[in-house]
C-alpha positions in Angstrom: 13.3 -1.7 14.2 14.9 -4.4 11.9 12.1 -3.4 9.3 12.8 0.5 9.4 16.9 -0.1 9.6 16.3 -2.8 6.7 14.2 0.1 4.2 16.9 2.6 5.4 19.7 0.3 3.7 17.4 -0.6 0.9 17.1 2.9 0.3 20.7 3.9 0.9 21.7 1.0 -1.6 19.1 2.5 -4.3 20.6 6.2 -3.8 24.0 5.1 -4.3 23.4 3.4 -7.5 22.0 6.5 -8.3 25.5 8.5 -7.5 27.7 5.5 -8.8 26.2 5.0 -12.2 28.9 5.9 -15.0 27.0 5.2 -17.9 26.7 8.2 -19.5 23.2 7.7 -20.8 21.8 6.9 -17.9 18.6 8.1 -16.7 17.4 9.0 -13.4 13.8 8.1 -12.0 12.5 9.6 -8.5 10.0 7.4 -7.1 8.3 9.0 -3.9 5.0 8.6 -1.9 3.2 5.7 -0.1 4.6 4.0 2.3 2.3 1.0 1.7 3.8 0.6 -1.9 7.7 1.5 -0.4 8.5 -2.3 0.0 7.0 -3.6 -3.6 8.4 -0.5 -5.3 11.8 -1.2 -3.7 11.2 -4.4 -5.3 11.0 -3.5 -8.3 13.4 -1.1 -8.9 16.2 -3.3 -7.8 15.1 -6.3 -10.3 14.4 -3.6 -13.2 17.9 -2.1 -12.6 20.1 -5.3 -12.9 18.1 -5.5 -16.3 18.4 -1.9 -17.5 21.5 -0.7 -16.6 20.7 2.8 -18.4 18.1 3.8 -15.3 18.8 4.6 -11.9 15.6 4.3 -9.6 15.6 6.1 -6.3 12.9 5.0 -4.2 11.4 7.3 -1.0 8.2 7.0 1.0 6.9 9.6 3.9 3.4 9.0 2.6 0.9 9.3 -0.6 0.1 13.2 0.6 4.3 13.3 0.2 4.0 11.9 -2.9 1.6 13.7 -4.4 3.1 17.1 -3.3 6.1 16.1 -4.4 4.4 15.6 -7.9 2.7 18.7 -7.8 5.8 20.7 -7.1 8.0 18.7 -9.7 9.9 17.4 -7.4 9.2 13.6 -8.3 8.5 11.5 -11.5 6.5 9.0 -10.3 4.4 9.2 -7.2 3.0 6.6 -5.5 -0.4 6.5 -4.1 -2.7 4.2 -1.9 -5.5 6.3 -2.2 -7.1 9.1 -5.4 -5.6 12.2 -5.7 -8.5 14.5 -4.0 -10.0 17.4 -6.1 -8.2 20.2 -4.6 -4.7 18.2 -5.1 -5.5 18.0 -8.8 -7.1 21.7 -9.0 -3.8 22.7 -7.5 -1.7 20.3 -10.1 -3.2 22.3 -13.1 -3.0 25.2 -11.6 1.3 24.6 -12.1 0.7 23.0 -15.4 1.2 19.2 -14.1 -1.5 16.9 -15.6 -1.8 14.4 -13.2 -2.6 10.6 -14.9 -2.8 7.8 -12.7 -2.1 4.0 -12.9 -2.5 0.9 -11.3 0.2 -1.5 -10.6 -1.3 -4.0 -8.0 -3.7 -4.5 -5.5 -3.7 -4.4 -1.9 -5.7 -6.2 0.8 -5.6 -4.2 4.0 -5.2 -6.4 6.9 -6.4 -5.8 10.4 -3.9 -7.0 12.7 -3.6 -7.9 16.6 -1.8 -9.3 19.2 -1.6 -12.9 18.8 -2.8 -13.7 22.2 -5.6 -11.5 22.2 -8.8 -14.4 21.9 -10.9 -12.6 19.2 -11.0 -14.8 16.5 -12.7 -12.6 13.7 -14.8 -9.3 12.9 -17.2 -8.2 10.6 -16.3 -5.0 8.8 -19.0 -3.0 10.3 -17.4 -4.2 13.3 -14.1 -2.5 12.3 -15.7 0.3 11.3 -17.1 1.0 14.9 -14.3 -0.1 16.3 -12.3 3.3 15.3 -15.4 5.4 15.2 -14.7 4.8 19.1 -18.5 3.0 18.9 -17.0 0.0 20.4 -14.8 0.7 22.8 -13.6 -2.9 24.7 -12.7 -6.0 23.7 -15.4 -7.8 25.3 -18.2 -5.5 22.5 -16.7 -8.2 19.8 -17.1 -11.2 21.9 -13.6 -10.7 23.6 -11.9 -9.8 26.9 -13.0 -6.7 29.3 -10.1 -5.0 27.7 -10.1 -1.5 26.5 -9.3 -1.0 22.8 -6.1 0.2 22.1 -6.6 1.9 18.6 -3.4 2.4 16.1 -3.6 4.0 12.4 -1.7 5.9 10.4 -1.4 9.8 10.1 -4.2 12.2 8.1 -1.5 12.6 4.9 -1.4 8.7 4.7 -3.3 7.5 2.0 -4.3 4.0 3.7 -5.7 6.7 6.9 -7.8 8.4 3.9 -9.0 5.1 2.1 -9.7 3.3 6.1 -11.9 6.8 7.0 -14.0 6.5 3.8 -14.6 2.9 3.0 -14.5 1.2 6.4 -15.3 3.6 9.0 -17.8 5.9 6.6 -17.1 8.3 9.2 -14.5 10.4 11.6 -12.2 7.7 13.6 -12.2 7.8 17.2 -9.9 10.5 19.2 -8.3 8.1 21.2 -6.7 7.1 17.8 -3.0 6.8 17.8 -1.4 8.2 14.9 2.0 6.6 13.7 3.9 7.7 11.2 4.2 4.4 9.0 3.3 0.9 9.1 6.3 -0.3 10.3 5.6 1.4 13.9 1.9 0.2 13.7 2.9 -3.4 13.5 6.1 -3.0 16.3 3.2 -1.4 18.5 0.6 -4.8 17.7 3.5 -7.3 18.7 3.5 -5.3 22.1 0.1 -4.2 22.9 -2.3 -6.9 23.6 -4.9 -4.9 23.6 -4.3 -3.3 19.9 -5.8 -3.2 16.6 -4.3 -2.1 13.6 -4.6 -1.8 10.1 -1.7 -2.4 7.1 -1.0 -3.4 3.9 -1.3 -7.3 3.9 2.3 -7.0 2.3 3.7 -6.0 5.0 3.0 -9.1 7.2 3.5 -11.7 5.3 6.9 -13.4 4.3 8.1 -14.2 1.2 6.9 -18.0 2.6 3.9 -17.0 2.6 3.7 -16.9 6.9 2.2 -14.1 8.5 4.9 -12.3 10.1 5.9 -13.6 14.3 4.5 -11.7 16.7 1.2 -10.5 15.4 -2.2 -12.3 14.0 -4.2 -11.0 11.0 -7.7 -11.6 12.0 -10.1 -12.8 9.6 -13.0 -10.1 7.9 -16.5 -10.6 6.4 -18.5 -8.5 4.7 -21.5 -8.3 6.9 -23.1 -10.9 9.7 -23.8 -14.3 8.8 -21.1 -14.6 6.2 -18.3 -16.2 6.0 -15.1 -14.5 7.7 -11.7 -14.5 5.1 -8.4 -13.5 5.4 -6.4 -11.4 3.1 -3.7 -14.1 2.6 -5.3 -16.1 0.2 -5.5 -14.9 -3.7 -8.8 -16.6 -3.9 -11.2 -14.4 -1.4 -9.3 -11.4 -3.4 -10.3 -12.1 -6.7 -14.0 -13.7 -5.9 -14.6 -10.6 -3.5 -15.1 -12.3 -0.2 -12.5 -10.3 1.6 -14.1 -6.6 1.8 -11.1 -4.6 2.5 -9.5 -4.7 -0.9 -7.6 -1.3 -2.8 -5.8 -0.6 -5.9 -2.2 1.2 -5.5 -1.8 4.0 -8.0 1.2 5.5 -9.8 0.8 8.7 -10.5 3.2 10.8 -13.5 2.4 14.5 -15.4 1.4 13.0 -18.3 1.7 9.9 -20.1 4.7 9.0 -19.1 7.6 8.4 -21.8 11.3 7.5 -21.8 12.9 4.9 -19.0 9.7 5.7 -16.9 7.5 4.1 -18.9 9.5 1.4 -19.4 10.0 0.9 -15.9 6.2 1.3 -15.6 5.5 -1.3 -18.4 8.3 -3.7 -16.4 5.9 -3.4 -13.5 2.4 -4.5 -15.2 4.6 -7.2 -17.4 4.6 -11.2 -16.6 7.8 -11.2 -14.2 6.8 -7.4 -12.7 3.4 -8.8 -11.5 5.2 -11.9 -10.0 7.1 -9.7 -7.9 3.9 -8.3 -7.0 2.5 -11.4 -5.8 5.8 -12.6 -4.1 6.1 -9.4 -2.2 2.2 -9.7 -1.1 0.2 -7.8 -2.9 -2.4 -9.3 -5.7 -1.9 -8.6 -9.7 -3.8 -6.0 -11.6 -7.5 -6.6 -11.2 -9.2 -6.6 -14.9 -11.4 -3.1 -13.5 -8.1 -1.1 -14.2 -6.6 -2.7 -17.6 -8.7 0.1 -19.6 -7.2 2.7 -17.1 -4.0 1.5 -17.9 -4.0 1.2 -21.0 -4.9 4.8 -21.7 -1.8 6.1 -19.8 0.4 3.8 -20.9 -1.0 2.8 -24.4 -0.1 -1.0 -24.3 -2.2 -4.2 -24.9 -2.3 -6.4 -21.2 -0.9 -10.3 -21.7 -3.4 -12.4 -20.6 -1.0 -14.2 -17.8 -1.0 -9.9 -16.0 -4.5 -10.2 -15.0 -7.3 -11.9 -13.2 
């Protein structure tokens, strides 16, 4: 509760300074979509706006389906998205003349979360994977307790429920599945439920310390039996590929972006913007997407941006 009354304030602070502003050139930005990206893009809208004091940033979630509707229907700037858009989104975008062009500002490690007493120490991803196809169904399947499997994930407009479906479960999740509308209640419902399993954004469990979060345990993944089990807390097993549950987050605009936008967006893939990146949880710009980027936002990457 401290979480969602904490990204309501953050929020509320953002839409003031959106009201307050005198300035009379400045320019408004409408940020809306993923709730995975909420917290970092939060982030960074309150550090670029004690820079710039020409912009106002409001910053929503409600999901990357939200976003990218809200895109579509011109009703945002700058939508945020965990996952693609999907063919029909972007049929539908031309069909109103929006152009969708997508960036990426940071990485994500999706961790799978528990309840700290729960005595499973780590899984495999195919493990996962049949896990919330409802294949395995108790605890004791895995090597743990005769426990029944209390499954949590996101709802179908969330871009992490999208990217979990098609590149850990390769398949339809389990109907047993509780759907929640954001992270924040899937990791209130692990610190409760002994018997849970979750999936988030490793950025929302980790302090700005570098501790995972009290009350729930990120368990370990590997990519397949007999090798090595990592967690998504440490940079290295991101950027050598041991940890196999790794995503980029997109920004989305109609069009290459210009004007305090792009700035913004240039702020975000800068030296100091990918700091905040790391210091909020997530992992810098992986080299895979500097070409992307650079075509949308025709700039040249510093070398200290990427890995």
């Amino acid at each position: 509760m401290k979480h969602i009354l904490f990204l309501l304030a953050a929020m509320t602070i953002l839409c003031y300074a959106s009201c307050d502003r005198a300035h009379p050139n400045v320019e408004n930005v409408i940020i809306k979509g993923s709730d995975t990206e909420v917290n970092l893009a939060l982030a960074l809208a309150e550090h670029y706006m004690e820079k710039d004091e020409d912009i106002s940033i409001a910053v929503t979630g409600g999901g990357s389906g939200a976003g990218i509707a809200a895109l579509i229907n011109g009703k945002t700037g700058l939508a945020n998205s965990s996952r693609s858009m999907r063919t029909e989104e972007i049929r539908l975008a031309n069909t109103r003349n929006v152009q969708p062009m997508a960036s990426v500002f940071a990485m994500d490690g999706l961790a799978i979360i528990v309840h700290p007493d729960l005595p499973v120490s780590a899984l495999t991803v195919q493990q996962v994977g049949a896990i919330y196809r409802g294949e395995i169904e108790n605890w004791r399947g895995v090597g743990g307790p005769d426990m029944p499997i209390s499954l949590y994930g996101r709802q179908s407009n969330s871009g992490t429920f999208v990217y979990f479906r098609d590149s850990v479960l390769r398949g339809e999740y389990a109907r047993n599945l509780k759907q929640m509308n954001g992270t924040a209640q899937m990791v209130e419902g692990m610190k409760t439920d002994r018997a849970g399993i979750a999936y988030v954004g490793v950025g929302y469990v980790v302090q700005k310390d570098g501790q995972t979060m009290p009350g729930i345990k990120i368990l370990p993944i590997s990519a397949g039996e007999g090798l090595p089990a990592v967690a998504p807390t440490d940079l290295a097993n991101i950027i050598d590929g041991s940890y196999p549950i790794v995503r980029p987050l997109f920004q989305y605009t109609n069009g290459r972006p210009n004007g305090k936008l792009r700035d913004f967006m240039l702020f975000c893939l800068s030296e100091v913007g990918q700091q905040i990146v790391t210091e909020s949880g997530y992992y810098p710009v992986s080299k895979r997407y500097q070409a992307q980027n650079e075509q949308v936002l025709n700039f040249s990457y510093a070398d200290a941006t990427s890995y």
